[in-house]
N, CA and C atoms as an extended XYZ file, in Angstrom:
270
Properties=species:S:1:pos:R:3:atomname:S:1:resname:S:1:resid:I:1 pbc="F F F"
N        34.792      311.867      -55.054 N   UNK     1
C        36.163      311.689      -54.669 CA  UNK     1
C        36.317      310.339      -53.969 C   UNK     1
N        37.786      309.584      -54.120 N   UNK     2
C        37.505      308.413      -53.641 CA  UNK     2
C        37.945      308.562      -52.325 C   UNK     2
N        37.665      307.169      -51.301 N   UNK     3
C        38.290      307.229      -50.152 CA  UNK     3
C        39.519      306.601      -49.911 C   UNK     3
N        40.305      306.929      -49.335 N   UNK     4
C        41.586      306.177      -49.684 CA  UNK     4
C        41.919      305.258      -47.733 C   UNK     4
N        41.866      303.492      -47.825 N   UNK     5
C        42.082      303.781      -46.777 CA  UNK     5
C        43.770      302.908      -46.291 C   UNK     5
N        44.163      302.706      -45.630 N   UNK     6
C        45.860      302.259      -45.193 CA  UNK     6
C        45.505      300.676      -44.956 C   UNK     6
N        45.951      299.856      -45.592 N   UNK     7
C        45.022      298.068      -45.287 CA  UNK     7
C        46.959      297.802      -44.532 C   UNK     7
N        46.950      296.673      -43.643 N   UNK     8
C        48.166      296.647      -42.810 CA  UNK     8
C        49.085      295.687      -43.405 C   UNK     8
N        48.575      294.854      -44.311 N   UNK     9
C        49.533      294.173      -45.273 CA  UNK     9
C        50.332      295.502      -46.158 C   UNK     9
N        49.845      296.571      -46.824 N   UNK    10
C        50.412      297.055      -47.572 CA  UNK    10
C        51.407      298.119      -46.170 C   UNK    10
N        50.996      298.473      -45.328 N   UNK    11
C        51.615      299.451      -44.557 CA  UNK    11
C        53.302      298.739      -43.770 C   UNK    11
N        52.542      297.458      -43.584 N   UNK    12
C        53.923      296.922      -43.185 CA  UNK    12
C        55.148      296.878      -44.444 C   UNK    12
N        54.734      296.575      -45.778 N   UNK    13
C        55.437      297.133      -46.693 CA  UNK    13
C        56.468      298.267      -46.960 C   UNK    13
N        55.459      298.901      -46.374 N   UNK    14
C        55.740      300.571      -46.714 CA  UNK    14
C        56.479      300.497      -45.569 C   UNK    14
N        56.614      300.315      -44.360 N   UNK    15
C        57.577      300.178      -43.338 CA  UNK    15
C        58.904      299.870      -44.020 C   UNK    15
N        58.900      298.330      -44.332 N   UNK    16
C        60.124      297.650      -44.546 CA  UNK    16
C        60.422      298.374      -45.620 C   UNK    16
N        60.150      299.663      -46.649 N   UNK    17
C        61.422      300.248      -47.414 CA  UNK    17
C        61.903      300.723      -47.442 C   UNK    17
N        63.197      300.746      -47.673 N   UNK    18
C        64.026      301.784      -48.324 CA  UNK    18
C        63.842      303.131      -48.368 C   UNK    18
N        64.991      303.876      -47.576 N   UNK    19
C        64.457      305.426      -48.405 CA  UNK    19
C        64.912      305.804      -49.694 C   UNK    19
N        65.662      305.092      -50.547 N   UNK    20
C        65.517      305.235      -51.682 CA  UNK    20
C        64.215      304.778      -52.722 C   UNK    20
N        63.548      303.049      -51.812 N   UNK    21
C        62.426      302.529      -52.783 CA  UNK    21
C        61.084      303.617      -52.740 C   UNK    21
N        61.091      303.829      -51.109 N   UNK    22
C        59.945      305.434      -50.592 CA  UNK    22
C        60.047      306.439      -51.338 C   UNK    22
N        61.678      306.795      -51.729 N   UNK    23
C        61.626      307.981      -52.746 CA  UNK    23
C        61.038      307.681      -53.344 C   UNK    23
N        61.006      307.014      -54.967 N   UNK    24
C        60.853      306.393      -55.627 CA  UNK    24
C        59.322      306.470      -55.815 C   UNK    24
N        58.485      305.419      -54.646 N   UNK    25
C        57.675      305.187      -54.995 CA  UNK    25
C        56.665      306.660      -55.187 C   UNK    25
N        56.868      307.672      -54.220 N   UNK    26
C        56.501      308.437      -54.137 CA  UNK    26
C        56.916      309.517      -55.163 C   UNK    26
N        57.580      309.193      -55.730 N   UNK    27
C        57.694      309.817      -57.217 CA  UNK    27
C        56.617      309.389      -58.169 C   UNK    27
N        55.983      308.348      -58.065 N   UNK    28
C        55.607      308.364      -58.879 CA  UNK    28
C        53.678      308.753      -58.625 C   UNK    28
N        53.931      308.684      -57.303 N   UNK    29
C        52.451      309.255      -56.995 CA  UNK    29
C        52.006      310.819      -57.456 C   UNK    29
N        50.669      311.015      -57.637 N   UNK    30
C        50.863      312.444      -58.164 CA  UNK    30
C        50.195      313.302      -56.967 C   UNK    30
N        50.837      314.725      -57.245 N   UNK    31
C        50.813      315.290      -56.370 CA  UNK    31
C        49.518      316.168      -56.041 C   UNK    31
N        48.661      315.695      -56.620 N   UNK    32
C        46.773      316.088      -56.037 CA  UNK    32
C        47.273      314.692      -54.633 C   UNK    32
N        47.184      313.612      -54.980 N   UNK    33
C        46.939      312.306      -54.459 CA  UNK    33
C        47.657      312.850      -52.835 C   UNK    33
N        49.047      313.026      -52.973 N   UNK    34
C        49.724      313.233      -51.928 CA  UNK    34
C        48.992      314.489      -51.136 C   UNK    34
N        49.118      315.300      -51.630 N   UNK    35
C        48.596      316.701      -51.022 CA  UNK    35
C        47.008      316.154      -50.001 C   UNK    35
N        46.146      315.693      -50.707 N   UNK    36
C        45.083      315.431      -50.315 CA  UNK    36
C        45.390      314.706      -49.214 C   UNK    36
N        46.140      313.294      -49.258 N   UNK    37
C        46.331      312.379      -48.312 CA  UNK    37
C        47.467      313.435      -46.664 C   UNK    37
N        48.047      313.994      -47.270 N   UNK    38
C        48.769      314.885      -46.035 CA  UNK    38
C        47.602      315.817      -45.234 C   UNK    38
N        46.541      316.300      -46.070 N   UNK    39
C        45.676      317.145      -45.812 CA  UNK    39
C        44.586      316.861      -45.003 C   UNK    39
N        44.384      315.100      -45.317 N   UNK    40
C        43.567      314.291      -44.380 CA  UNK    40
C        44.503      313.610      -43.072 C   UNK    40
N        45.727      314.204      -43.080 N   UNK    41
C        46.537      313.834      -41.580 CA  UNK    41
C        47.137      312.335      -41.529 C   UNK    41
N        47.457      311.591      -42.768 N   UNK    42
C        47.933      310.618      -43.079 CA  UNK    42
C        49.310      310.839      -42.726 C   UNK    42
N        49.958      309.876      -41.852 N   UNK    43
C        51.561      309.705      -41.321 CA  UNK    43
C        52.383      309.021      -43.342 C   UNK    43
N        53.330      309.810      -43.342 N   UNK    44
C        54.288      309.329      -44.633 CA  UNK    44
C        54.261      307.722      -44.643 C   UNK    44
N        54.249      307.222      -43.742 N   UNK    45
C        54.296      305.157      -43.881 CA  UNK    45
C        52.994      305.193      -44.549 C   UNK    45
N        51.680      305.481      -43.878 N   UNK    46
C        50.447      305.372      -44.345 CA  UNK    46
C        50.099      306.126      -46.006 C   UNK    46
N        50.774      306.978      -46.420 N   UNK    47
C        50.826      307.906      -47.660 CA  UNK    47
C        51.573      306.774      -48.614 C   UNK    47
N        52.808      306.265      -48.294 N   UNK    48
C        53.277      304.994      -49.106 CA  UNK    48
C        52.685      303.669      -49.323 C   UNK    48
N        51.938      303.874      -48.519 N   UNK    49
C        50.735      301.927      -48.317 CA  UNK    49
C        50.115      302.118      -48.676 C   UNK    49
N        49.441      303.665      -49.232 N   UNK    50
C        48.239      303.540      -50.027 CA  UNK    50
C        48.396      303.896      -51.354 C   UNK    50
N        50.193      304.549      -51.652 N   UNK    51
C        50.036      303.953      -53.194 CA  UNK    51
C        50.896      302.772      -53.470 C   UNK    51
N        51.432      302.150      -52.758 N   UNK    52
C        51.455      300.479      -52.707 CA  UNK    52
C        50.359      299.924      -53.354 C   UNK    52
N        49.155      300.413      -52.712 N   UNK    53
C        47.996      299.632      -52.786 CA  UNK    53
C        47.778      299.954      -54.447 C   UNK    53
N        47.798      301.163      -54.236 N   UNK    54
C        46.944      301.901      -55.522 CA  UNK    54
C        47.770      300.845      -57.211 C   UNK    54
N        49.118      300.906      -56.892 N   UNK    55
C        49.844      300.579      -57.901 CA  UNK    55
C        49.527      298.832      -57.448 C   UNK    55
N        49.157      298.271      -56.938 N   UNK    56
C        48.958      296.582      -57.173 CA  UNK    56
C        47.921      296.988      -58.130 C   UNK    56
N        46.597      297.575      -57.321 N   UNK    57
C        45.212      297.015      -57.815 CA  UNK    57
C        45.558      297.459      -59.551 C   UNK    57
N        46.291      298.615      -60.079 N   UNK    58
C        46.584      299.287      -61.222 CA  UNK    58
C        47.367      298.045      -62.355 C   UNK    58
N        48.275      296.896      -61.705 N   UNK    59
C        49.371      296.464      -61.984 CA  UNK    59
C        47.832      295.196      -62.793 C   UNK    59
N        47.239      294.932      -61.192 N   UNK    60
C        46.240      293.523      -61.742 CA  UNK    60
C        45.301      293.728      -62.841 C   UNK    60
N        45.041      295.560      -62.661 N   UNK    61
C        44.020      295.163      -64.253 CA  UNK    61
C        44.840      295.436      -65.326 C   UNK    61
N        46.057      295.522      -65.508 N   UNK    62
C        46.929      295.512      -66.471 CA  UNK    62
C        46.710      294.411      -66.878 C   UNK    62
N        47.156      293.511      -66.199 N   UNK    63
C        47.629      292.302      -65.964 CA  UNK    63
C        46.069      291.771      -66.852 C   UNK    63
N        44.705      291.729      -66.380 N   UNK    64
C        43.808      291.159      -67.162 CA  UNK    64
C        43.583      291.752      -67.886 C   UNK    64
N        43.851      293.228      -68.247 N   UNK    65
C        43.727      293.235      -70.062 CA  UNK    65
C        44.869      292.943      -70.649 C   UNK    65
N        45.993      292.296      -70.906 N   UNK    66
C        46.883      291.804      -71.191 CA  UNK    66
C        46.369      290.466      -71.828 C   UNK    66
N        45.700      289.770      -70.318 N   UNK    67
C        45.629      288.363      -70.432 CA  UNK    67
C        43.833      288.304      -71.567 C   UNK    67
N        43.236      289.382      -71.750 N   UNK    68
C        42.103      289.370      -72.322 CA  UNK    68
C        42.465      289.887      -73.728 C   UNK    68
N        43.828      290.814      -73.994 N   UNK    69
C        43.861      290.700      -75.317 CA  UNK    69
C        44.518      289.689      -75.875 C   UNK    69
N        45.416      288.619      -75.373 N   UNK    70
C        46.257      287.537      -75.463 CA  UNK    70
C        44.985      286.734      -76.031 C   UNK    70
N        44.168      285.969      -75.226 N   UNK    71
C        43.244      285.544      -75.412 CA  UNK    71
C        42.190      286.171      -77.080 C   UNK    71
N        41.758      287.029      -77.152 N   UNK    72
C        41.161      287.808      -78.412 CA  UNK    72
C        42.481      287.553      -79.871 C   UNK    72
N        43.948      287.422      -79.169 N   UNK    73
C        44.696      287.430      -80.032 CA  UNK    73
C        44.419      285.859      -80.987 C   UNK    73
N        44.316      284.878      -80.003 N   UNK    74
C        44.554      283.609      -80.111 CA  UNK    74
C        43.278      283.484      -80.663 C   UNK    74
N        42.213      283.770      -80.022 N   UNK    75
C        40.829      283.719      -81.028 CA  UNK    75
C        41.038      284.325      -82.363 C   UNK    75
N        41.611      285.083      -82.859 N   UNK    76
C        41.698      286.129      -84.061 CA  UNK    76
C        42.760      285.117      -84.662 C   UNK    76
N        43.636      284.358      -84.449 N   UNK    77
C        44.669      283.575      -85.027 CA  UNK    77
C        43.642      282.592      -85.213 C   UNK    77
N        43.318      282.008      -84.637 N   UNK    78
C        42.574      280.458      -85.191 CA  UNK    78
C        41.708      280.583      -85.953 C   UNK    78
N        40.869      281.705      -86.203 N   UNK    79
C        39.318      281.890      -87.167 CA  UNK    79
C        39.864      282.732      -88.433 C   UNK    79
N        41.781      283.074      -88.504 N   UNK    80
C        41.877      283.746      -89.314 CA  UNK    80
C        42.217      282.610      -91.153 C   UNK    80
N        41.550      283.798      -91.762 N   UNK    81
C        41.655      282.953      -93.566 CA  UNK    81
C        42.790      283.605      -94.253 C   UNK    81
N        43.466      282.592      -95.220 N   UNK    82
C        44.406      282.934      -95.712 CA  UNK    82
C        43.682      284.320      -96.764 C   UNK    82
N        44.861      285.612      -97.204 N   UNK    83
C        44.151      286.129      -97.776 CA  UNK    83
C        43.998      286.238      -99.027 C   UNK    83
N        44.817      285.002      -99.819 N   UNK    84
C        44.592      284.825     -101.198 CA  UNK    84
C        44.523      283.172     -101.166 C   UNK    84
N        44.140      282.788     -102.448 N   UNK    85
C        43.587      281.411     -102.192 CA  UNK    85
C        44.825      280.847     -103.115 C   UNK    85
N        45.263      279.782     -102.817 N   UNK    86
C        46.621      278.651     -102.946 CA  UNK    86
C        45.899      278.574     -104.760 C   UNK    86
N        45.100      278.649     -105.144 N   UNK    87
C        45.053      278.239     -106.300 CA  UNK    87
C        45.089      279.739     -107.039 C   UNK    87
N        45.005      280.838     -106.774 N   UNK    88
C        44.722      282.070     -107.225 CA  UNK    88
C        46.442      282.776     -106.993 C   UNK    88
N        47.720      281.803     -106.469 N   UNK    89
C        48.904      282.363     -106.662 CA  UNK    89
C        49.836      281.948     -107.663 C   UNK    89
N        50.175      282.567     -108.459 N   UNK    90
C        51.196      281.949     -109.789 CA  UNK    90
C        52.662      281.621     -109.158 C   UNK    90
């Protein structure tokens, strides 16, 4: 099981929102995640900063497999062969 812990960049976050963005965000957390984190005596600011957190670190490896299939794309474009040959079309 992982450990989950409250870092103070993301908590001050979780301060400055909204109780609509808090709804929100906490919608989208799932509810093992929450339960557990209430169960370990986590204050609701601290329960929102750590899926703050959770959804960056989630967002950045998006973000590099994005930028790693972009890359594979551009390799696959440049090494690609036409698939009939200019002299073999009527």
């Amino acid at each position: 099981m992982k450990t989950y812990t409250c870092q103070a960049e993301y908590l001050k976050k979780a301060i400055d929102l909204s109780d609509k963005k808090a709804e929100r965000l906490l919608s989208r957390m799932s509810v093992h995640l929450y339960s557990e984190l209430l169960r370990d005596a986590y204050s609701p600011h601290e329960i929102l900063a750590i899926q703050l957190q959770i959804e960056e670190e989630q967002l950045q490896e998006w973000r590099q497999r994005v930028a790693q299939l972009r890359q594979q794309e551009q390799v696959w474009l440049s090494q690609r062969t036409p698939l009939t040959s200019p002299a073999t079309v009527n």
